[in-house]
SEVEXLUM-799989 format. One record per residue (C-alpha): residue number from 1; residue in one letter; x, y, z. Coordinates in Angstrom, 2 decimals, decimal comma. Example, Ala and Ser with C-alpha at 12.3 -4.5 7.8 and 13.67 -1.06 7.14 Angstrom:
residues 2
> i / aa / u / v / w
> 1 / A / 12,30 / -4,50 / 7,80 $
> 2 / S / 13,67 / -1,06 / 7,14 $
END
This chain:
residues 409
> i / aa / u / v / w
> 1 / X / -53,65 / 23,56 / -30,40 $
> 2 / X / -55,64 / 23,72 / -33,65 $
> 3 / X / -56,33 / 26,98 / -32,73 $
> 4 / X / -52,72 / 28,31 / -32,75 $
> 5 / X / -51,97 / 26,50 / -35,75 $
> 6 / X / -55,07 / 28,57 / -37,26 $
> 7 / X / -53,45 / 31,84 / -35,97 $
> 8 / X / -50,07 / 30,75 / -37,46 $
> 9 / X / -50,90 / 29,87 / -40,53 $
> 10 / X / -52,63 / 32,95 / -40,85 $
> 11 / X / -49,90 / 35,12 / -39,38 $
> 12 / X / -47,26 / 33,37 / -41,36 $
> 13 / X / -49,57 / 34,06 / -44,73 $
> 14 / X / -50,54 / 37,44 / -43,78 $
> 15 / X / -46,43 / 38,53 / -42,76 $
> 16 / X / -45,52 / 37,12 / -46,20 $
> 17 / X / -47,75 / 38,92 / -48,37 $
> 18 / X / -46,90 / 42,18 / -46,54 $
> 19 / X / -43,17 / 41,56 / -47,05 $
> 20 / X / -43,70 / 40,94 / -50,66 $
> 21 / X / -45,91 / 43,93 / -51,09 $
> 22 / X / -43,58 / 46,01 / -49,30 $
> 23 / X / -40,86 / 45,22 / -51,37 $
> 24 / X / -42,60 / 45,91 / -54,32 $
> 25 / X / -43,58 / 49,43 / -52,99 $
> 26 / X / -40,18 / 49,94 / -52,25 $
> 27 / X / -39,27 / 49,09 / -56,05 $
> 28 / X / -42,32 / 51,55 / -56,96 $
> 29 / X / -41,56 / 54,51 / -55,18 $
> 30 / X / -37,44 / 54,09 / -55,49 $
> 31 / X / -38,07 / 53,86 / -59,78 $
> 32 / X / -40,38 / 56,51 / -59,36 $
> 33 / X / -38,64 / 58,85 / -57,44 $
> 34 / X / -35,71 / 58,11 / -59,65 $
> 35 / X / -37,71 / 58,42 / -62,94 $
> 36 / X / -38,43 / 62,23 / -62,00 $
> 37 / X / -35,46 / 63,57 / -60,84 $
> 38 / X / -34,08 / 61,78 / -64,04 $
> 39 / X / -36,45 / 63,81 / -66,32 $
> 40 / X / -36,49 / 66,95 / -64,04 $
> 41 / X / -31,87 / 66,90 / -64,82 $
> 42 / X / -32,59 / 66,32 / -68,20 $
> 43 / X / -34,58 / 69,38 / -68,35 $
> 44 / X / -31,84 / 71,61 / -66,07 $
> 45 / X / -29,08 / 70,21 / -68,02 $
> 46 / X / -30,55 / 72,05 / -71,06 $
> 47 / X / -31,03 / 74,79 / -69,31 $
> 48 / X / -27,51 / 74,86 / -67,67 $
> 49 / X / -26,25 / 74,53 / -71,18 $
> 50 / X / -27,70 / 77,83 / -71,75 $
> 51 / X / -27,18 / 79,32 / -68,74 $
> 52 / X / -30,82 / 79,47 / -67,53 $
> 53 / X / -33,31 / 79,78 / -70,55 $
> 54 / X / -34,19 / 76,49 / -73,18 $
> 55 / X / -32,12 / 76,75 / -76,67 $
> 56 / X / -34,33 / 78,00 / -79,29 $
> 57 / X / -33,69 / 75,46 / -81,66 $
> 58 / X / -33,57 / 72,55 / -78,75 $
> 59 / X / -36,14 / 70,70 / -80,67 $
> 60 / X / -34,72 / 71,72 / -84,74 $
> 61 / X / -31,59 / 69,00 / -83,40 $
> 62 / X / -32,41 / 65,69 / -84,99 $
> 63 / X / -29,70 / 64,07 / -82,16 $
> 64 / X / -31,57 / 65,63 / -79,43 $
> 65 / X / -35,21 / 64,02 / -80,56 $
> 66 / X / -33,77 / 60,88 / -80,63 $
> 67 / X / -32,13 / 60,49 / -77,33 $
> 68 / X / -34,77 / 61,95 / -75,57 $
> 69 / X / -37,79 / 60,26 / -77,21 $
> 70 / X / -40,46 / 60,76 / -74,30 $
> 71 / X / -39,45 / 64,66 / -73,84 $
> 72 / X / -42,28 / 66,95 / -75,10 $
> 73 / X / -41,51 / 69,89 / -77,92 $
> 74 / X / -44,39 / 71,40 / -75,17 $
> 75 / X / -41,54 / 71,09 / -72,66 $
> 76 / X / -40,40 / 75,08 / -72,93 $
> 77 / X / -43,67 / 75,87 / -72,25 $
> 78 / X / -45,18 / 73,71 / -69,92 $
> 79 / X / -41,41 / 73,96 / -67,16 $
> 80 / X / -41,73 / 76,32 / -64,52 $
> 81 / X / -38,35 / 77,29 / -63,31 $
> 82 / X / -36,15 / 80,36 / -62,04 $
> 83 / X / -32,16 / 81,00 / -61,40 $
> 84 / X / -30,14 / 82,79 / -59,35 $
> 85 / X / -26,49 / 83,66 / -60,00 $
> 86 / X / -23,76 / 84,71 / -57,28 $
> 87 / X / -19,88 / 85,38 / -57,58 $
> 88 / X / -17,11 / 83,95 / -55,78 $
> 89 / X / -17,49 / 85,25 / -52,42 $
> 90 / X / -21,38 / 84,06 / -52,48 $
> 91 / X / -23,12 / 87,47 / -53,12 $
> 92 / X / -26,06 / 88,09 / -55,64 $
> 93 / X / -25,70 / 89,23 / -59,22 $
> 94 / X / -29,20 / 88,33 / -60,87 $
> 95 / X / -32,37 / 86,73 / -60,57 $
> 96 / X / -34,32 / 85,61 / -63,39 $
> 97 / X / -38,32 / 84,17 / -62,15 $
> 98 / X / -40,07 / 85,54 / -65,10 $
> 99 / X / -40,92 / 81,63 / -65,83 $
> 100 / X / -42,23 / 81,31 / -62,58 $
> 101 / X / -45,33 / 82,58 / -60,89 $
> 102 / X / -45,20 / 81,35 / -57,74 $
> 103 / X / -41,39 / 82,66 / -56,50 $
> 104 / X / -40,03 / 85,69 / -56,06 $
> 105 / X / -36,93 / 87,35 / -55,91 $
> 106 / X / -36,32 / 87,52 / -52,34 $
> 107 / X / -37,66 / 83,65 / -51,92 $
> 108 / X / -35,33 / 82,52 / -54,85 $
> 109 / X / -32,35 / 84,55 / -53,11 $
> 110 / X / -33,67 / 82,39 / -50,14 $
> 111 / X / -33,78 / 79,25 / -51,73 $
> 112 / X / -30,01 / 79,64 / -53,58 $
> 113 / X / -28,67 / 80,63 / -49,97 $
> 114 / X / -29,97 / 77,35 / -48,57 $
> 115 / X / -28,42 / 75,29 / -51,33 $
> 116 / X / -25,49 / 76,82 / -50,79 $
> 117 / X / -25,40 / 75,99 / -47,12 $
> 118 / X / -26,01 / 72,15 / -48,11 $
> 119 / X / -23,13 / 72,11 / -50,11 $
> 120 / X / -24,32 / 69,75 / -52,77 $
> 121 / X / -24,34 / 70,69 / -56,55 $
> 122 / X / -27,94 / 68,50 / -57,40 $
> 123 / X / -30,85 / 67,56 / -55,87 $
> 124 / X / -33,98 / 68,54 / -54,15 $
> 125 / X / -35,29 / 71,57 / -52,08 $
> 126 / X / -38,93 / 70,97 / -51,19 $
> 127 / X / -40,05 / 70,09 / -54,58 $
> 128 / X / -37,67 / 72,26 / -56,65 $
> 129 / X / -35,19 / 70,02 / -58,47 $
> 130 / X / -32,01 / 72,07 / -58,41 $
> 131 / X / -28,14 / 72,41 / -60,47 $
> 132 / X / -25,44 / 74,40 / -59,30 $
> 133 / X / -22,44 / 75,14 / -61,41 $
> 134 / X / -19,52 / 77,42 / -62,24 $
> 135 / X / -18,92 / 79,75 / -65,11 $
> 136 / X / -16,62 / 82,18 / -64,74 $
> 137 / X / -15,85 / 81,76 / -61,02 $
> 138 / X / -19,69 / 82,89 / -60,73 $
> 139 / X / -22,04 / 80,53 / -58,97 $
> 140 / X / -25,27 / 79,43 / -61,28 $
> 141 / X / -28,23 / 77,48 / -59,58 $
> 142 / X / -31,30 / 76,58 / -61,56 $
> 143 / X / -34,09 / 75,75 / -59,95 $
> 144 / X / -37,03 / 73,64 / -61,49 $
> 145 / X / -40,71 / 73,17 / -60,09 $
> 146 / X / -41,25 / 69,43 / -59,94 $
> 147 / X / -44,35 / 70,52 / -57,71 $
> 148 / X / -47,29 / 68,89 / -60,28 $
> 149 / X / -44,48 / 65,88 / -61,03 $
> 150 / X / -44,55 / 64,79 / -57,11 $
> 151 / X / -47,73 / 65,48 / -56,18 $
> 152 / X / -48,52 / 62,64 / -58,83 $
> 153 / X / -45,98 / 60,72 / -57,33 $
> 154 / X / -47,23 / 60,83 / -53,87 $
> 155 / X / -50,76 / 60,35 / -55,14 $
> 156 / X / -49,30 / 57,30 / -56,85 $
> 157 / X / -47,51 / 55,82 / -54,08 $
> 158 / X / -50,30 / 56,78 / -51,57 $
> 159 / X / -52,87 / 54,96 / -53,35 $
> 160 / X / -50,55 / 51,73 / -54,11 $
> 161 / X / -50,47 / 51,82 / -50,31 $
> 162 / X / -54,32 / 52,15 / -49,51 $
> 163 / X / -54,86 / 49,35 / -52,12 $
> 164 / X / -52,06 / 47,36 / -50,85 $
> 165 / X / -53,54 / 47,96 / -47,30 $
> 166 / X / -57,13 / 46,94 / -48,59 $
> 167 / X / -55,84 / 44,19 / -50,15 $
> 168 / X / -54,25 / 42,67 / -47,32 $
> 169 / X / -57,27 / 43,31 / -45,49 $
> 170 / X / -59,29 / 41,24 / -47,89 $
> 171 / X / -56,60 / 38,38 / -47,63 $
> 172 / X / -56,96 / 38,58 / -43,70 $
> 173 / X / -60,76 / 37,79 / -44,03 $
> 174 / X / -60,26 / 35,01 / -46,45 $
> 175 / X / -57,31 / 33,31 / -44,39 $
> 176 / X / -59,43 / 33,53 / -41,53 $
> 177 / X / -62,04 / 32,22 / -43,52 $
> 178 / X / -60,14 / 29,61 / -45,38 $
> 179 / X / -57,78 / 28,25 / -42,73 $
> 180 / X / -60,49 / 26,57 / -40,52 $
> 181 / X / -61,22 / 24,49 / -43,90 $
> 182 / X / -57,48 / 24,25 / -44,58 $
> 183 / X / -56,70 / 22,38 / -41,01 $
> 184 / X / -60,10 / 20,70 / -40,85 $
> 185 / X / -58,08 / 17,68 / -42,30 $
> 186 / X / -55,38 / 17,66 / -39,71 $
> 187 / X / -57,86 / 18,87 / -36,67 $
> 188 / X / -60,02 / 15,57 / -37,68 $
> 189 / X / -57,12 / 13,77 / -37,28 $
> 190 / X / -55,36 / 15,54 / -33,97 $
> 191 / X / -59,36 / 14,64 / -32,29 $
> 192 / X / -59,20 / 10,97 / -33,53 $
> 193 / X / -55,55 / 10,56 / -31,93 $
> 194 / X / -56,88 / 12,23 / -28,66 $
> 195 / X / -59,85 / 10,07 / -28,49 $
> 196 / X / -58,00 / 7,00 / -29,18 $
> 197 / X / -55,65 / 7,71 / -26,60 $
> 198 / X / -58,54 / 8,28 / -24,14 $
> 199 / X / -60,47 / 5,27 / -25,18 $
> 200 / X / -57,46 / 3,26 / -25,26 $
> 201 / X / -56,50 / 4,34 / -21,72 $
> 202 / X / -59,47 / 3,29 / -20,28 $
> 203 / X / -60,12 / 0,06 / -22,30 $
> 204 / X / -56,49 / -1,19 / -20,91 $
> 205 / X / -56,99 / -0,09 / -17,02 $
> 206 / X / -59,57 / -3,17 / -16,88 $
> 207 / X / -56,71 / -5,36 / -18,21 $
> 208 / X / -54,50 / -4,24 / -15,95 $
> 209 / X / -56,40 / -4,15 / -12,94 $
> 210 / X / -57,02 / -7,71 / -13,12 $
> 211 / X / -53,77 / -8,82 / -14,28 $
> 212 / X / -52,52 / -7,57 / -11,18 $
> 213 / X / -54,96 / -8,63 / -8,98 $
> 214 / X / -54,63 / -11,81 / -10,41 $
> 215 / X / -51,10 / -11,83 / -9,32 $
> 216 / X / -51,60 / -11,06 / -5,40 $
> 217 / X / -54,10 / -13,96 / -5,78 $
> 218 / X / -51,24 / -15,79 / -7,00 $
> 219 / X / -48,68 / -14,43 / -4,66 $
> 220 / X / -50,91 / -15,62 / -1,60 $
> 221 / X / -51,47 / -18,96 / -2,90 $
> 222 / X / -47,83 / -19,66 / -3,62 $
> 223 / X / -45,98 / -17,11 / -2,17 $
> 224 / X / -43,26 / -14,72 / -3,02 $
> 225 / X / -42,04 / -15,40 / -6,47 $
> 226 / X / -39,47 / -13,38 / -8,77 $
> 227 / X / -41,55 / -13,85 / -11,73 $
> 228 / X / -44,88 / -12,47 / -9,99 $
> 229 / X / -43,30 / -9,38 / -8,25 $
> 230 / X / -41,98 / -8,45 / -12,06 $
> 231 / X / -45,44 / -8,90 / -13,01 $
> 232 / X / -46,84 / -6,37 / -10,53 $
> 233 / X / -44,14 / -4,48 / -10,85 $
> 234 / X / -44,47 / -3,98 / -14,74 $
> 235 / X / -47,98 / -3,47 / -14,27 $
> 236 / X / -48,20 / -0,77 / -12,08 $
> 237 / X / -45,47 / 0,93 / -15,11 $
> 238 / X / -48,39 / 0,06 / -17,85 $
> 239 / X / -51,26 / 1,54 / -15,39 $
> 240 / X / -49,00 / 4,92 / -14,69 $
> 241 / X / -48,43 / 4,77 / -17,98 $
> 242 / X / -51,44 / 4,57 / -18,79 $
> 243 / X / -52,70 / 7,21 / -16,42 $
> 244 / X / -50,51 / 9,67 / -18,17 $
> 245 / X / -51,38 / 9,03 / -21,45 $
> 246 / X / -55,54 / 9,61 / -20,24 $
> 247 / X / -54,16 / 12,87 / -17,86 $
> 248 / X / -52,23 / 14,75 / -20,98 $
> 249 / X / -54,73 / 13,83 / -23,43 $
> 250 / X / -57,18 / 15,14 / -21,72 $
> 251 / X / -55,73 / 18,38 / -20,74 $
> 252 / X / -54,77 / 19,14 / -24,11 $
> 253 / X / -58,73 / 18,25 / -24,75 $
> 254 / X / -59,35 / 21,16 / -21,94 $
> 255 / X / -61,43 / 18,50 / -20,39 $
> 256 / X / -59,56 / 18,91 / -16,95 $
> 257 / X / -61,65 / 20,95 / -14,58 $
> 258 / X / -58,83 / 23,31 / -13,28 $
> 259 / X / -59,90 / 24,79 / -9,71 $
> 260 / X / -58,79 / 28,31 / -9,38 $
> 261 / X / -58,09 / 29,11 / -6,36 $
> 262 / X / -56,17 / 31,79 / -4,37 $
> 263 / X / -53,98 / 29,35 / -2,46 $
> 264 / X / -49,64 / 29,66 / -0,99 $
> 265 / X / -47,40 / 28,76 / -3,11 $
> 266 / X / -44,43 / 29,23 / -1,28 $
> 267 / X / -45,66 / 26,97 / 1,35 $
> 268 / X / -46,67 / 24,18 / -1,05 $
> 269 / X / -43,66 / 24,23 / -2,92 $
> 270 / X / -41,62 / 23,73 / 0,45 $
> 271 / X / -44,14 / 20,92 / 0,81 $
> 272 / X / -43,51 / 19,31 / -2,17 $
> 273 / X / -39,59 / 19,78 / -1,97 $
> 274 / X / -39,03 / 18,38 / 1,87 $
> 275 / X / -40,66 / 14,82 / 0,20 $
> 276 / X / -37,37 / 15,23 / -2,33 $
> 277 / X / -34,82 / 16,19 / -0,13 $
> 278 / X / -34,75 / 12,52 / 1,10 $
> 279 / X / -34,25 / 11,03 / -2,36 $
> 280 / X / -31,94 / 13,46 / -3,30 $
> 281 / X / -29,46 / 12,67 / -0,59 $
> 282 / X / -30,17 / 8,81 / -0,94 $
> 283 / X / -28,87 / 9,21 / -4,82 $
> 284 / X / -25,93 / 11,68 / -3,83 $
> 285 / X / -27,38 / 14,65 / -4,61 $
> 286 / X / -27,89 / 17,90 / -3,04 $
> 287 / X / -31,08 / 20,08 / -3,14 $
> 288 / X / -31,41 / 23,60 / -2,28 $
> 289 / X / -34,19 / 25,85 / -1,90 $
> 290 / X / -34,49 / 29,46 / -2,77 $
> 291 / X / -38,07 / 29,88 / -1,96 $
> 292 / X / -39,48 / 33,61 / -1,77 $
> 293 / X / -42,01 / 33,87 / 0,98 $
> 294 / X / -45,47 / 34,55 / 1,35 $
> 295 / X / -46,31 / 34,22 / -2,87 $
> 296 / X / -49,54 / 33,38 / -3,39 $
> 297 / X / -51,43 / 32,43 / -6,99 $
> 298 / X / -54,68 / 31,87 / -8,39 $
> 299 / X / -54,09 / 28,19 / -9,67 $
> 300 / X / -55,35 / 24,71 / -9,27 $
> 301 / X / -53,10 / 23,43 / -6,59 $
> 302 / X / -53,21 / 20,09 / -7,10 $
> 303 / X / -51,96 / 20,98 / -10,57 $
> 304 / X / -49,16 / 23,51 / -9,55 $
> 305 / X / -47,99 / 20,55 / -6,47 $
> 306 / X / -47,83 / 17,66 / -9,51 $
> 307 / X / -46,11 / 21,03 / -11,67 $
> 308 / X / -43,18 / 20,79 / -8,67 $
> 309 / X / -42,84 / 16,79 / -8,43 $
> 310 / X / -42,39 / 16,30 / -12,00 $
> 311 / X / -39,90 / 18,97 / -12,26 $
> 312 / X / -37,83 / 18,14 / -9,12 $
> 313 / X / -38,48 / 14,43 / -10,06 $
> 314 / X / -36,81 / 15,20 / -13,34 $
> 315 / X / -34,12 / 16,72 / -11,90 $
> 316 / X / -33,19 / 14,57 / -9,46 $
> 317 / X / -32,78 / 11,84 / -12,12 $
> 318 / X / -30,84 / 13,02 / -13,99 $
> 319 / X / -28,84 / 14,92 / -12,37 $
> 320 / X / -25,41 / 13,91 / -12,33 $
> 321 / X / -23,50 / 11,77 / -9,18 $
> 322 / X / -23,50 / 14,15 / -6,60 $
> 323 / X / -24,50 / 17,11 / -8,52 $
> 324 / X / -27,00 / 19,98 / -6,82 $
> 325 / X / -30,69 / 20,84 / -7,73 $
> 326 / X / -31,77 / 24,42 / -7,41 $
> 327 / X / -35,66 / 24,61 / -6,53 $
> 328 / X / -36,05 / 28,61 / -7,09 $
> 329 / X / -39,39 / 30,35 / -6,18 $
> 330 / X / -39,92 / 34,13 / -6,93 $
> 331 / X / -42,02 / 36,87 / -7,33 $
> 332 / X / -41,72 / 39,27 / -10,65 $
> 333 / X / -43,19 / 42,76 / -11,10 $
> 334 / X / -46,36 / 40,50 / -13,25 $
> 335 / X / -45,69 / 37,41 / -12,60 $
> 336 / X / -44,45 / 34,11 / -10,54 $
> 337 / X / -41,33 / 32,53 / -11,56 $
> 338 / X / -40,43 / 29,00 / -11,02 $
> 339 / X / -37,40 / 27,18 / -11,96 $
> 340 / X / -35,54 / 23,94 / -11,32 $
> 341 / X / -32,12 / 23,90 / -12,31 $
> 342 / X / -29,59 / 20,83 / -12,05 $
> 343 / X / -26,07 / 20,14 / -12,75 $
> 344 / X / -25,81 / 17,28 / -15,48 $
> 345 / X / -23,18 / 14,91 / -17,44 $
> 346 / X / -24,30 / 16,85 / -20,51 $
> 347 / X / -27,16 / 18,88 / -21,90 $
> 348 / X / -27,46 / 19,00 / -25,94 $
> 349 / X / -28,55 / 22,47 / -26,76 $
> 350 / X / -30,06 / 21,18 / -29,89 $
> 351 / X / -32,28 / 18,72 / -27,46 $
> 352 / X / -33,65 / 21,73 / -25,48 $
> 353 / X / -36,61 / 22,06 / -28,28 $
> 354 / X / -37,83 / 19,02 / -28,04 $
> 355 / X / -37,36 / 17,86 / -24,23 $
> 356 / X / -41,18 / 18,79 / -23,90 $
> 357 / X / -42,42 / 16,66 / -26,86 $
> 358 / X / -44,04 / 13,19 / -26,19 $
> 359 / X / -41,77 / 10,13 / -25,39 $
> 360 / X / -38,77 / 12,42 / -25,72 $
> 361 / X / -35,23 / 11,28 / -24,15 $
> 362 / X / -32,05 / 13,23 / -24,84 $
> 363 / X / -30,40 / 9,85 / -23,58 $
> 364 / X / -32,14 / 6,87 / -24,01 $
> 365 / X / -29,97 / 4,39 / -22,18 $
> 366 / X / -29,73 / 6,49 / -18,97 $
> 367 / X / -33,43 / 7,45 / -19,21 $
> 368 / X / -34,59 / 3,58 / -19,76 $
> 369 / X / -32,44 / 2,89 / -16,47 $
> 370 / X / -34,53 / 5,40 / -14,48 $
> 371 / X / -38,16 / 4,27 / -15,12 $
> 372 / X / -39,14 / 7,78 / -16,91 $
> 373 / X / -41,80 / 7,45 / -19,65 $
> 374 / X / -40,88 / 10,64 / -21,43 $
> 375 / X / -44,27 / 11,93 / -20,55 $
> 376 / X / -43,38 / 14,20 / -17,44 $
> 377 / X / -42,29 / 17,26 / -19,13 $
> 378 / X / -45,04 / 17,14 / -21,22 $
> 379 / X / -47,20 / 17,11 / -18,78 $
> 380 / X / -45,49 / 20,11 / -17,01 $
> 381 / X / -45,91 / 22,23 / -20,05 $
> 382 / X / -49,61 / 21,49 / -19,96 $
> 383 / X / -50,18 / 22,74 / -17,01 $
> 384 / X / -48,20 / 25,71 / -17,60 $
> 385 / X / -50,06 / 26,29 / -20,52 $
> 386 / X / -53,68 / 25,74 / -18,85 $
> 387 / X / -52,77 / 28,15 / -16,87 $
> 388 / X / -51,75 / 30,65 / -19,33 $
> 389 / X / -48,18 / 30,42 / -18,11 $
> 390 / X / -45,11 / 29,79 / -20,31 $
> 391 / X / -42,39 / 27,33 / -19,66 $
> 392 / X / -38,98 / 27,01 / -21,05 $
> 393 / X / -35,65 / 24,96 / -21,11 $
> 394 / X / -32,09 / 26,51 / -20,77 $
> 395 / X / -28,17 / 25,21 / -21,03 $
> 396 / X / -25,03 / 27,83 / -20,21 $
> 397 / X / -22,70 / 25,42 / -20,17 $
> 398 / X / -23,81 / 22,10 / -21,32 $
> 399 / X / -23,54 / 20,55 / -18,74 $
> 400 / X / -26,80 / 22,27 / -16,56 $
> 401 / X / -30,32 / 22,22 / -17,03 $
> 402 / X / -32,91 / 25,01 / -16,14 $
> 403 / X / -36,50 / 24,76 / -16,48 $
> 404 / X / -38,23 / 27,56 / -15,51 $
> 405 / X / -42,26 / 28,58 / -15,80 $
> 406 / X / -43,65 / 31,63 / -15,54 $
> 407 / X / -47,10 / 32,40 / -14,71 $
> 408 / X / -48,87 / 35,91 / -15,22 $
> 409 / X / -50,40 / 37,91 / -11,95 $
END
């Protein structure tokens, strides 16, 4: 147990950091991305102003300087950029790459024809920012080279990643670290609870033992008495009790030797159900058995038979007057399913999650009526769970209960 909440609280830390990191990536790259296609239209908006080539007195306009603080009077220089104009029905006129080295005519042609066949007037082609626009009934598309803009973007964003990446690395290592000191507290406190229990358990069975010997001796020296048979009778509930208590602690301790064996399920769970059918039909109740044949697991059969009792025990409680209990045995692709299911009064779907916890009772005046300690499905999901399995509670209707468990191949 302290060991999954070690792996939780690491995998709940670990998923949270990534989420926030991710989002701030996100925010990264998005303003980034948006920051130079921002700059790369301001740039092809002059030059679309004067139809492909920068004013020569762009930077003599006092206006100009002062909306565009962060542009460079180097900016003329420094672009890299080309056009290509077509008329109406889409066929060349001119090509202008003198500002460009690494285009030629024929690839700009190329380019403008692919822009076309987008159909959009702005955006990107590889890593030319591009304008289209009409003069004239004439096409004009300006093309810029963002090339050395992106490449610093995708440096940017690539190295935000590796040191994101390292950095969650480093924060797996100290969680790991950390969180055996962070639960020491509560683990100190989970092994005290477990030992008391165990202590406990076996301080009271000498109590008990004599208390109800003491009350044969009684019962032979005076005979049959009301009183006395309560006595016994709430006795043996404080020794099963008791018994429980010692049984779960311990297999949540893993102090339970589990003997794995290959052994036939199919033929102990018929076992185990023909010692139910009796009860079942003495309380009204029908049971039915879908049981595959010839299954056999690896498992501690003792473990697996007390697995079936408690669950067909369960269900025969509570299942309502003259209500059916399903008893289903199967064989998966990788696995062994087995299920009880049982018609009911009512079934809470909000009590589902905790009918496995401790002293649990979805009804507490029915449940004190039966003799149940709260303890058996508990019990059940240790077992499951010692042997790697995974069990689970289910409602359609409300007014059904299925537990099944599944254990791997």
């Amino acid at each position: 147990m302290i060991r999954a909440l070690r792996i939780k609280l690491v995998v709940a830390a670990m998923f949270s950091l990534a989420v926030v990191l991710a989002v701030i990536l996100s925010v990264v790259a998005v303003v980034g991305y948006q920051r130079t296609a921002r700059n790369a239209d301001v740039t092809l908006s002059m030059l679309s102003e004067n139809d492909g080539k920068f004013p020569e007195d762009l930077f003599s306009k006092g206006d100009f300087l002062r909306e565009h603080p962060r542009i460079s009077q180097e900016l003329p220089y420094e672009s890299r950029y080309f056009s290509v104009f077509l008329d109406g029905e889409g066929n060349v006129l001119s090509t202008n790459t003198g500002k460009i080295a690494a285009v030629d005519q024929e690839t700009a042609v190329e380019f403008a024809k692919a822009v076309l066949s987008e159909g959009s007037v702005q955006g990107f082609l590889g890593d030319y920012r591009y304008i289209v626009y009409s003069v004239n009934a004439e096409t004009h598309i300006i093309f810029l080279d963002c090339g050395r803009s992106m490449t610093m973007f995708r440096g940017m964003i690539l190295i935000s990643v590796g040191v994101s990446l390292a950095g969650l690395l480093a924060v797996a290592l100290l969680l790991v670290f950390l969180s055996g000191r962070i639960v020491k507290p509560f683990s100190e406190n989970y092994e005290k609870q477990k030992r008391f229990i165990t202590d406990a358990g076996h301080e009271l069975k000498t109590p008990l033992t004599i208390i109800d010997a003491d009350a044969e001796v009684l019962e032979m020296d005076i005979g049959e008495n009301e009183w006395l048979r309560d006595i016994q009778t709430q006795t043996k509930r404080l020794a099963d009790l008791t018994n429980n208590l010692i049984l779960l602690s311990r297999m949540e301790e893993s102090q339970t030797r589990m003997e794995m064996i290959e052994f036939p399920l199919s033929d102990v769970a018929e076992e185990t159900a023909e010692g139910f059918q009796a009860l079942a039909r003495t309380h009204g109740k029908t049971l039915i058995c879908r049981i595959q044949p010839m299954i056999s697991l690896r498992a501690d059969e003792k473990a697996l038979r007390q697995l079936i009792s408690i669950l067909l025990d369960n269900a025969v409680k509570y299942a309502d007057e003259g209500g059916q209990i399903i008893l289903t045995l199967e064989k998966q692709k990788t696995s062994v399913s087995l299920s009880v299911f049982n018609t009911a009064q009512s079934v809470s779907r909000e009590s589902l999650s905790h009918l496995f916890d401790r002293f649990y009772r979805a009804d507490a005046s029915r449940n004190s009526q039966t003799g149940g300690y709260g303890l058996g499905l508990s019990i059940a999901q240790a077992i499951v769970s010692a042997h790697k399995g995974k069990i689970t509670a289910s409602t359609q209707d409300e007014r059904s209960l299925l537990i099944t468990a599944v254990f791997p191949l």
